[in-house]
N, C-alpha and C positions, 0 to 999 in steps of 0.2 A: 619847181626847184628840186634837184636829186638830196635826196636824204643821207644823210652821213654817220657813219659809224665808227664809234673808235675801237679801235685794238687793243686789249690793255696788256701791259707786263706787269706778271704775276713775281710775284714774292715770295718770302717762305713760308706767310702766315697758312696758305691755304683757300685764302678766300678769291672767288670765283665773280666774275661780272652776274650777271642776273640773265640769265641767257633769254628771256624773255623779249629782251631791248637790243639783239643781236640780229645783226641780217640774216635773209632770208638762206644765203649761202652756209653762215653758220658760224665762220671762223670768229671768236668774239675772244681771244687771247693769246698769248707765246710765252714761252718758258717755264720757270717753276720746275721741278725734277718729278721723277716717274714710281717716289717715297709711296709706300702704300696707303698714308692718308691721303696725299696730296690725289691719288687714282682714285679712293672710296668717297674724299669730298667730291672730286669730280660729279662721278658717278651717282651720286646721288642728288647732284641739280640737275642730270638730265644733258649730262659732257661728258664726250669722250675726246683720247689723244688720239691724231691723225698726221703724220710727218715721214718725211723723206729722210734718209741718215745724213744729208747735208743740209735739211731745217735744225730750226730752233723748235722746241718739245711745241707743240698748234693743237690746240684746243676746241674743240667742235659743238653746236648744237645745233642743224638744220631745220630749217621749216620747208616743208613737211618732212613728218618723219615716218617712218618704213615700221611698222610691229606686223607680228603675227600673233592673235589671238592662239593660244593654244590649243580649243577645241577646233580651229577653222582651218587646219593643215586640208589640203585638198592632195589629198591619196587618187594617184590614176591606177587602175584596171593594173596595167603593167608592176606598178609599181607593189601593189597591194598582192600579185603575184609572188612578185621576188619576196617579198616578206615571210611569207605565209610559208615558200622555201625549206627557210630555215639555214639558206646560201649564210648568208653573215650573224655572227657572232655580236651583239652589241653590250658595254661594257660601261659601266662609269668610275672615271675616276682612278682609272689603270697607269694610263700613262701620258699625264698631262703635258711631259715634257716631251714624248715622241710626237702627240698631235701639234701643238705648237710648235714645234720644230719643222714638221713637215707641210703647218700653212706658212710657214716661209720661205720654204725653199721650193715647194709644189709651182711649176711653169702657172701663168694665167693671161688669156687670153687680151691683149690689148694693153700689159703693163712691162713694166724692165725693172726688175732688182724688185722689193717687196719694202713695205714697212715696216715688219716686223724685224726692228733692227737686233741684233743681241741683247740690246741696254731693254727693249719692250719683252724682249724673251723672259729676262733674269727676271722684271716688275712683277709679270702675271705668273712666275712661278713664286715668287717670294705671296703674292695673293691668294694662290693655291695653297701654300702650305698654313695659310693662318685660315682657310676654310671658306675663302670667297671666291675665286674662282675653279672654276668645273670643267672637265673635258668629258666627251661622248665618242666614246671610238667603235668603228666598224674593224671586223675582223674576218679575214678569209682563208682556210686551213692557218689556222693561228697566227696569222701576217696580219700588223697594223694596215690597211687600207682606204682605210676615210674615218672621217670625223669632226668637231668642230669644238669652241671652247667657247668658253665666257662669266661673266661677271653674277653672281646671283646675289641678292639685297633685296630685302623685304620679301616681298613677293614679285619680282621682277626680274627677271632675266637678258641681260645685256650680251648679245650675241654678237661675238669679236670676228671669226673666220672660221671657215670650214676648207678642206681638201678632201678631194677623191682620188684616189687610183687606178678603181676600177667601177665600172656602170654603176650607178644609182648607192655608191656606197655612203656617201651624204646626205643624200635624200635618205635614209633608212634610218641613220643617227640622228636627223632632224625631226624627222616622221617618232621616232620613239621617244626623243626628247620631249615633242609637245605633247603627246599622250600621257605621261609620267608628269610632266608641270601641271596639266589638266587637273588628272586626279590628286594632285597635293596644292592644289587651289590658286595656283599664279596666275598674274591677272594676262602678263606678255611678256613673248620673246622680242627687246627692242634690235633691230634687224639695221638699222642707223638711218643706210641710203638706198632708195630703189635701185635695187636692180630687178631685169625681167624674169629672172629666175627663182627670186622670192618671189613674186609675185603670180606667177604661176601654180607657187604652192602654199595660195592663200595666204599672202602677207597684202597689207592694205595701207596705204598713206593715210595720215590725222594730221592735224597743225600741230607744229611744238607746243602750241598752248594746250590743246588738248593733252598731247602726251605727257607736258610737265605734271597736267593735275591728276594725270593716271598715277604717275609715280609719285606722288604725294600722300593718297593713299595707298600703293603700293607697301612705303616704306613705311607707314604704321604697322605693319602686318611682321609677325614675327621671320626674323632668317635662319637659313637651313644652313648654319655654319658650319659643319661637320663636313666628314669624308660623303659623297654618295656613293658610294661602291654598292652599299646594298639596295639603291633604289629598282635595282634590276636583277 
């Protein structure tokens, strides 16, 4: 007999199904607003928001989930070239509002229009400014060119999107992101949903289960609510 899962609609308290008892797929709620509790309760069961601008606000927690251990970024030859360069300029915390802006409007392969509606632009900059989420930007003769943002809490880093421009300007902002989480002791960048191209650069799939109890201890671990500007 097929097992059955309900949906549930969220409220204003905040409170979140138990993503544990959610299908495999992941979707385990709808609505609720994009309030920066209602995003940091998410976020800290181990949920994110995922919707089209003609959904209702859709609530996420996949089994299996996509992390990247921070010291396990898999640097290629090429890559580890460009670096070394000195080509890109890497920066945090400059300009959260041009990186999010440009992972919505940046073309992507196999999709039409993006998620990142206005109303999710406004959430993670009002996030940003109270010191929870982060951007990483790539710079080339002073032009924003790639980069990526996300959610940081405890010690775990919730990786929303990234854009590039030009060759390997993501990968470099990625590449120095987990270098820098490394040495300030994060346990993972959660990366949400496999795709091939995290996983090329050393991201790995775990069950939800798993990952919930990473961020369980995760979020005892003090957070870096501050500006990063000077982590680099």
């Amino acid at each position: 007999m097929e097992e059955m899962f309900t949906i549930d609609e969220l409220g204003e308290n905040y409170i979140f199904p138990n993503p544990r008892f959610a299908s495999d797929e992941g979707l385990l709620a709808y609505g609720g607003d994009l309030s920066p509790n209602m995003l940091l309760s998410a976020y800290s069961k181990g949920i994110f928001p995922w919707f089209n601008e003609t959904d209702p606000i859709l609530w996420w927690s996949p089994n299996p989930r996509l992390i990247l251990l921070p010291t396990n970024f898999k640097t290629s030859k090429s890559l580890l070239k460009t670096i070394k360069s000195g080509k890109f300029e890497i920066k945090f915390d400059h300009d959260f509002a041009g990186v999010i802006k440009n992972c919505a409007v940046t073309p992507r392969f196999g999709q039409n229009g993006t998620w990142i509606t206005s109303q999710m632009q406004e959430a993670y900059l009002e996030l940003f400014k109270m010191g929870f989420a982060h951007s990483v930007e790539t710079y080339l003769d002073g032009k924003l060119v790639g980069g990526l943002y996300g959610i940081a809490m405890g010690k775990g880093f919730f990786g929303e999107s990234m854009f590039s421009h030009v060759g390997d300007a993501s990968k470099v902002a990625l590449k120095i992101l987990s270098d820098v989480l490394a040495c300030k002791g994060y346990d993972f960048i959660d990366c949400q949903i496999r795709t091939e191209h995290l996983v090329s650069l050393g991201a790995i799939e775990i069950s939800r289960d798993d990952f919930l109890d990473r961020l369980e201890l995760s979020l005892k671990k003090p957070s870096d609510t501050e500006s990063w500007q000077h982590f680099i």
